[in-house]
KEDOVO-827489 format. One record per residue: residue in three letters; x, y, z of N, C-alpha, C, CB in turn. Coordinates in steps of 0.2 Angstrom, whole numbers, plus 5000, padded with zeros to 4 digits. Atoms other than C-alpha are relative to their C-alpha. Glycine has a CB too. Layout:
<pts>
AlaXYZXYZXYZXYZ/...
</pts>
This chain:
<pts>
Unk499550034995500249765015499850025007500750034998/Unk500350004992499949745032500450035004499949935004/Unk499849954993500649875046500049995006499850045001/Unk500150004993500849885063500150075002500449955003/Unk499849954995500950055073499850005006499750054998/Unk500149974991500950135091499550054998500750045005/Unk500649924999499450255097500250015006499150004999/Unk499749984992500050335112500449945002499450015005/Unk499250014996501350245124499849915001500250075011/Unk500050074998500250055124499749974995499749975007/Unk500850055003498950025112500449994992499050084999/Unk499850015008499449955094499449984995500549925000/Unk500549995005498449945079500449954993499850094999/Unk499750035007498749825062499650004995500349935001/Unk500649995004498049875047500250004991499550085002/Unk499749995007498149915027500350065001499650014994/Unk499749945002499450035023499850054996500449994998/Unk500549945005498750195018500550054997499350055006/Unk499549965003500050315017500650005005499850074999/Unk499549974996501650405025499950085003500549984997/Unk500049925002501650575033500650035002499550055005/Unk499249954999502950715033500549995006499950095000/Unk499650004991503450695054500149914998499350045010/Unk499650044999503850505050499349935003500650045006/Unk500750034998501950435056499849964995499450045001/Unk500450065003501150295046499550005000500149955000/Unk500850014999499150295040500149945000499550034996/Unk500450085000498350105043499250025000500249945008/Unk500750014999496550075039499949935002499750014994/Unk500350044997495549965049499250005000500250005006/Unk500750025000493849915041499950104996499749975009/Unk500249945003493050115037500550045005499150015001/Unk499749974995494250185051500949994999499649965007/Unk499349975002495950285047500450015007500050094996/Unk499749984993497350275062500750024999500049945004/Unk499350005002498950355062500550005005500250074995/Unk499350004993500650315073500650004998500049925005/Unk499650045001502050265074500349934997500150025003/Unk499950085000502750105064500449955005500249994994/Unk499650044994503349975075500649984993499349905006/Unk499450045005505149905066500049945001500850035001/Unk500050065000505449725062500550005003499949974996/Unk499550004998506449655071500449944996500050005007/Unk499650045007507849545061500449935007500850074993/Unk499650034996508349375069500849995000499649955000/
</pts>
């Protein structure tokens, strides 16, 4: 499944869902490379 997260305050990243961590962060993989952020929420029209 495909993700989206924040890394710091502009930059986004969308990748495979790797995991969840205990503070609420989300891992995404992109290619050989692990990123963790915040997930961005959908928004609902």
């Amino acid at each position: 499944m495909l993700r989206t997260i924040t890394v710091g305050s502009c930059v986004s990243v969308q990748g495979s869902f790797e995991g969840q961590l205990d503070d609420g962060r989300i891992v995404v993989r992109v290619g050989n490379s692990l990123y963790q952020g915040k997930p961005v929420m959908q928004k609902t029209a």
